[in-house]
TORKOL-4160 file (C-alpha; in steps of 0.2 Angstrom, whole numbers, padded with zeros to 4 digits, m for minus):
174
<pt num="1" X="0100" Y="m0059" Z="0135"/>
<pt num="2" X="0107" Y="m0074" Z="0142"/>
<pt num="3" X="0124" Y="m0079" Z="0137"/>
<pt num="4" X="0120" Y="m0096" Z="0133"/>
<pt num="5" X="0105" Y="m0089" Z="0123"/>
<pt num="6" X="0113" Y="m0078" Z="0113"/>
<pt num="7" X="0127" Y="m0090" Z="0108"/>
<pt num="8" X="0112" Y="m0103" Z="0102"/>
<pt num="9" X="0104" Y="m0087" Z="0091"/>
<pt num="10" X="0120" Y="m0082" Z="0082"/>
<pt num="11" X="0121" Y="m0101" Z="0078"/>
<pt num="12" X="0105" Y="m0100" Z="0070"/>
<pt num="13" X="0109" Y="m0082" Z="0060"/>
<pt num="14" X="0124" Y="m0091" Z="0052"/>
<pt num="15" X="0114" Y="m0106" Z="0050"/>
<pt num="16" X="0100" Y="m0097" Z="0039"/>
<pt num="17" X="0114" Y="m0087" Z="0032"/>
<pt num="18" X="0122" Y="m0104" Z="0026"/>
<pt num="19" X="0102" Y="m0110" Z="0020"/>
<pt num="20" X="0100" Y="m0094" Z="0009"/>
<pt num="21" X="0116" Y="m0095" Z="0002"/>
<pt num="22" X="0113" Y="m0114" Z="m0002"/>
<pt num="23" X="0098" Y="m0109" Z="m0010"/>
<pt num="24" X="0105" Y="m0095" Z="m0023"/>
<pt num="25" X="0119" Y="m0106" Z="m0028"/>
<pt num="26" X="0102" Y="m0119" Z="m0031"/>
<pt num="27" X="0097" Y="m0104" Z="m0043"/>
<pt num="28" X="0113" Y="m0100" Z="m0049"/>
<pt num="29" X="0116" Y="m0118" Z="m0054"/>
<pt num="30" X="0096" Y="m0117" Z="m0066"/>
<pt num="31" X="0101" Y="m0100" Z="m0071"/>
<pt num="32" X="0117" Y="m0107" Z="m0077"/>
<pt num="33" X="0108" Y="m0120" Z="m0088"/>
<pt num="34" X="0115" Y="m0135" Z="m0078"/>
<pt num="35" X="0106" Y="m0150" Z="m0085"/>
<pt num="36" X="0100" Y="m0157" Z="m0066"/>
<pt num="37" X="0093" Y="m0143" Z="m0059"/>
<pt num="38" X="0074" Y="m0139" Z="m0064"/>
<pt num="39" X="0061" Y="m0126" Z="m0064"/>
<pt num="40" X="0053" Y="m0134" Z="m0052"/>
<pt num="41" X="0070" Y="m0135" Z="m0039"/>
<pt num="42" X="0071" Y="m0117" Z="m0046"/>
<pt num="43" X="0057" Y="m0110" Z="m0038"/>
<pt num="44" X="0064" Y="m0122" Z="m0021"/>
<pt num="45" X="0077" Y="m0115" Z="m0020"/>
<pt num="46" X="0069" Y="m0097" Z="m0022"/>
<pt num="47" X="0055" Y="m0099" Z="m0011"/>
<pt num="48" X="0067" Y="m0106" Z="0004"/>
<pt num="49" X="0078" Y="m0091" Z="0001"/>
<pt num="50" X="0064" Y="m0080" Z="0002"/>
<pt num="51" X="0060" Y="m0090" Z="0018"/>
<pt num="52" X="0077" Y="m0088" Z="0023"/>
<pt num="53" X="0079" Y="m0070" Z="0023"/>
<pt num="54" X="0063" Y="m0068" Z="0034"/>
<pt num="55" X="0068" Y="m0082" Z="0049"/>
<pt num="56" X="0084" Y="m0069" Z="0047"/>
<pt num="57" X="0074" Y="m0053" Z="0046"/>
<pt num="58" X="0064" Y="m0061" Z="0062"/>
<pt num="59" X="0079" Y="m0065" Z="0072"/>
<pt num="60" X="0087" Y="m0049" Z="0070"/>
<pt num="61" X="0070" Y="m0041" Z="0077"/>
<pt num="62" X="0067" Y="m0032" Z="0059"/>
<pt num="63" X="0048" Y="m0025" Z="0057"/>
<pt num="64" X="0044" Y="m0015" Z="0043"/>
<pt num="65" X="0048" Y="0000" Z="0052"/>
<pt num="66" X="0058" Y="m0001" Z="0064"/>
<pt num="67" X="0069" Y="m0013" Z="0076"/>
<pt num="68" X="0061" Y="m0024" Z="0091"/>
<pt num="69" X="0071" Y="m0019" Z="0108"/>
<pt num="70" X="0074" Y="m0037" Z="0113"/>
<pt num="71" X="0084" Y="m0041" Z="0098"/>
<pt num="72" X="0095" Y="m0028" Z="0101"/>
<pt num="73" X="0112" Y="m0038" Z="0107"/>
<pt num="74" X="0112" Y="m0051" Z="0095"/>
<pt num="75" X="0111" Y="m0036" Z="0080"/>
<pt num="76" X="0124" Y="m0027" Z="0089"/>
<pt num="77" X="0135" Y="m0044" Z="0090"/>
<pt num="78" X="0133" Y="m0044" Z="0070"/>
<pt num="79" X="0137" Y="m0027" Z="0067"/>
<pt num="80" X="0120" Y="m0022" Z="0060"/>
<pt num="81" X="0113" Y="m0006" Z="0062"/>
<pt num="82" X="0103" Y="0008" Z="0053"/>
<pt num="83" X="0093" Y="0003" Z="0039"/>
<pt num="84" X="0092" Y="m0014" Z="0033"/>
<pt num="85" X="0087" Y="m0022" Z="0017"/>
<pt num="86" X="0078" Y="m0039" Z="0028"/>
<pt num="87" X="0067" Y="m0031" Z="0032"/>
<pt num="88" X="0057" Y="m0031" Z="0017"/>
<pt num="89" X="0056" Y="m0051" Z="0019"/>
<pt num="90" X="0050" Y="m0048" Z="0038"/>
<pt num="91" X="0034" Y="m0058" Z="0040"/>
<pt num="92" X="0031" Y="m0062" Z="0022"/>
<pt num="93" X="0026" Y="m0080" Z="0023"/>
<pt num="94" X="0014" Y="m0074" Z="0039"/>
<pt num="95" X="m0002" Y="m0077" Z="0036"/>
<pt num="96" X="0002" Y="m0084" Z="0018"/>
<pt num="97" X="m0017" Y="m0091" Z="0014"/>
<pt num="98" X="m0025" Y="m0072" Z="0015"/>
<pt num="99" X="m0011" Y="m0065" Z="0006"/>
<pt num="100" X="m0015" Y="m0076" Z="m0008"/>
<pt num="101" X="m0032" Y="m0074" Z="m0006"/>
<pt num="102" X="m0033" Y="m0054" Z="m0004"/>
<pt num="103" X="m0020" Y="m0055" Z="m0022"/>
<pt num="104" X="m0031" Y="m0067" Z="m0032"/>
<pt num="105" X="m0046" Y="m0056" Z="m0029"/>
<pt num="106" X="m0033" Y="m0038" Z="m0035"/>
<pt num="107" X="m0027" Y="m0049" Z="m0049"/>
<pt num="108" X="m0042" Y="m0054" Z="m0057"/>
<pt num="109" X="m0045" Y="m0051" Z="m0073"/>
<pt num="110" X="m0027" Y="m0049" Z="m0077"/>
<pt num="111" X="m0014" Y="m0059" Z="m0085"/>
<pt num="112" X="m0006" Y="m0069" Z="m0071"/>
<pt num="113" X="0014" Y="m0073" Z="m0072"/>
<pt num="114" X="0018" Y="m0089" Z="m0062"/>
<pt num="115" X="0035" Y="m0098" Z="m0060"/>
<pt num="116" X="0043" Y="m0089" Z="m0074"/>
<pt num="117" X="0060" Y="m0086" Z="m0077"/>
<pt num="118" X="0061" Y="m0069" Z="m0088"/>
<pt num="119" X="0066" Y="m0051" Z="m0087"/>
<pt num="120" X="0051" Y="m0041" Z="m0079"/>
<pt num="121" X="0052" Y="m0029" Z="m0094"/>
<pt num="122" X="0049" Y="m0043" Z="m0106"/>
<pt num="123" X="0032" Y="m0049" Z="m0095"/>
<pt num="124" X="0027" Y="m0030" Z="m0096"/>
<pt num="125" X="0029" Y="m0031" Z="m0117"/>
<pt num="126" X="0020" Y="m0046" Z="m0120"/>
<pt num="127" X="0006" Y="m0043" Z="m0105"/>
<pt num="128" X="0004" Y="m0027" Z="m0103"/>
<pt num="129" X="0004" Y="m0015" Z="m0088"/>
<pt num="130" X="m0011" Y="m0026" Z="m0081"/>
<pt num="131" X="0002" Y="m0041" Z="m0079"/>
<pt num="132" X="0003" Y="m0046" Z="m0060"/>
<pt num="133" X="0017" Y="m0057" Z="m0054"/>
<pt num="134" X="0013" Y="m0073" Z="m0042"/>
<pt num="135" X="0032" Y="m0078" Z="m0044"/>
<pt num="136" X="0043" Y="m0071" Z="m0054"/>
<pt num="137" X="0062" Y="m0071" Z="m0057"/>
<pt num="138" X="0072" Y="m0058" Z="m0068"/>
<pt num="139" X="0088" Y="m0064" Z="m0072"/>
<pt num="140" X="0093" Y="m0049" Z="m0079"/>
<pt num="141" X="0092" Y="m0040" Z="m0061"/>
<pt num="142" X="0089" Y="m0053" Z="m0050"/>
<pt num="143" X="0074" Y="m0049" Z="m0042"/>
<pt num="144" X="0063" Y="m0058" Z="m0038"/>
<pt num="145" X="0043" Y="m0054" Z="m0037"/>
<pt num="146" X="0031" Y="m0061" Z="m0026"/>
<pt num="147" X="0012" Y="m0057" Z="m0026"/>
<pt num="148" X="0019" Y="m0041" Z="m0036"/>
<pt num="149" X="0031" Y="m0039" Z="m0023"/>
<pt num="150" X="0049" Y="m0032" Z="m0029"/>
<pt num="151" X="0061" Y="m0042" Z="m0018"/>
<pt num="152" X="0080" Y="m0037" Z="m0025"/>
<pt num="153" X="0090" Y="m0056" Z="m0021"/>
<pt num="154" X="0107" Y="m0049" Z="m0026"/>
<pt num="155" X="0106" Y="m0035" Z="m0012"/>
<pt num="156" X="0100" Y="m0048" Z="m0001"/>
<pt num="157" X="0112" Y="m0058" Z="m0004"/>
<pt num="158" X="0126" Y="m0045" Z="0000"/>
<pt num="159" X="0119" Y="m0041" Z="0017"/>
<pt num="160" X="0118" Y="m0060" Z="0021"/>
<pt num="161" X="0135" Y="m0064" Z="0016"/>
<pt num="162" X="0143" Y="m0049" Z="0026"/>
<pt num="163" X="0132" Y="m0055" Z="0040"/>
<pt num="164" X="0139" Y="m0071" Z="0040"/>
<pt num="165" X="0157" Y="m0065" Z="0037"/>
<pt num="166" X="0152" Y="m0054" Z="0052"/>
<pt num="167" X="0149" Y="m0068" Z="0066"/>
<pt num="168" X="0160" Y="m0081" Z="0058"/>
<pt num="169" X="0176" Y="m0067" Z="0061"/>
<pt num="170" X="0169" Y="m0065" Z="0078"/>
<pt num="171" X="0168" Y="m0085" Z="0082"/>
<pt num="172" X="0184" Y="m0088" Z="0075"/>
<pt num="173" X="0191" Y="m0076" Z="0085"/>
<pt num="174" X="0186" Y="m0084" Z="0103"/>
C-alpha cells in the first residue's frame, strides 16, 4: 500500500472511531434520562454506530471468517490481530432491503419488538420465546439486537476505543 494511501485510511479508522464514539455518548446521553435527547435520536445514534463499526470492520478487511490480504498494513499499523470482535458488524447494512425482507417473512406470526429500550429478558417474560427483535436495546447489557442479531456495543466500544488510542499514539508520535 501506498504511503500516501495508508496515511488517508488511518485518517478514516480514527475518524469512524471518533463517529462511533460520538454515537454511544448520543445513547448514553437517552439512557441517562437527559431531557433533549429522544427515542428517536436514540435509535440514530445506534443505527450510526452500528454503521460505524462496519465502515471500521470493512476498512480493517474483517469478513466473517477471516481477514482480506490487502488490508493487511493498515491492521498491522493499529495493532490488530487475531480474532476481532468487528467483525460481526462486517457487511450488516449490505443488502439491507432482502435482510429485512427474508426477517419479516421468519418473524411472522410472532410478536415483533421494534425501537424499544428494555432488558431482552424482560421482552422474553412479556412475549415469549416467539419474540423477535427488529431493534432492540438492553440497558442492562448493552447489547444491541438487530433483526435477532446479538450485537454486544460495550465490547465494541472497547475495541474501538484501543483502536483509536492505538493510531492516535502512533500519529502523535511522528
Amino acid at each position: 500500500m501506498e504511503v500516501g494511501s495508508l496515511q488517508m485510511q488511518v485518517r478514516e479508522v480514527l475518524r469512524q472511531c471518533d463517529y462511533a464514539l460520538e454515537s454511544v455518548r448520543g445513547m448514553n446521553a437517552y439512557l441517562a434520562g437527559d431531557a433533549s435527547a429522544t427515542v428517536t435520536a436514540f435509535w440514530a445514534h445506534s443505527q450510526n454506530f452500528v454503521l460505524s463499526a462496519g465502515l471500521l470492520a470493512d476498512l480493517l478487511g474483517a469478513e466473517r471468517r477471516g481477514w482480506r490480504k490487502e488490508s493487511k498494513e493498515l491492521r498491522h499499523y493499529f495493532g490488530v490481530t487475531g480474532a476481532w470482535h468487528l467483525k460481526d458488524f462486517a457487511d450488516f447494512y449490505r443488502d439491507y432491503a432482502s435482510q429485512l425482507e427474508n426477517w419479516s417473512v421468519e418473524a411472522a406470526g410472532g410478536m415483533v419488538v421494534d425501537a424499544t429500550v428494555m432488558p431482552f429478558e424482560k421482552v422474553l417474560a412479556n412475549y415469549g420465546a416467539s419474540a423477535r427483535c427488529l431493534r432492540l436495546f438492553d440497558p442492562l447489557t448493552f447489547k444491541l439486537y438487530y433483526l435477532d442479531t446479538e450485537l454486544d456495543v460495550q465490547a465494541t466500544v472497547d475495541k474501538i476505543v484501543r483502536l483509536y488510542k492505538a493510531g492516535m499514539a502512533k500519529l502523535e508520535a511522528r
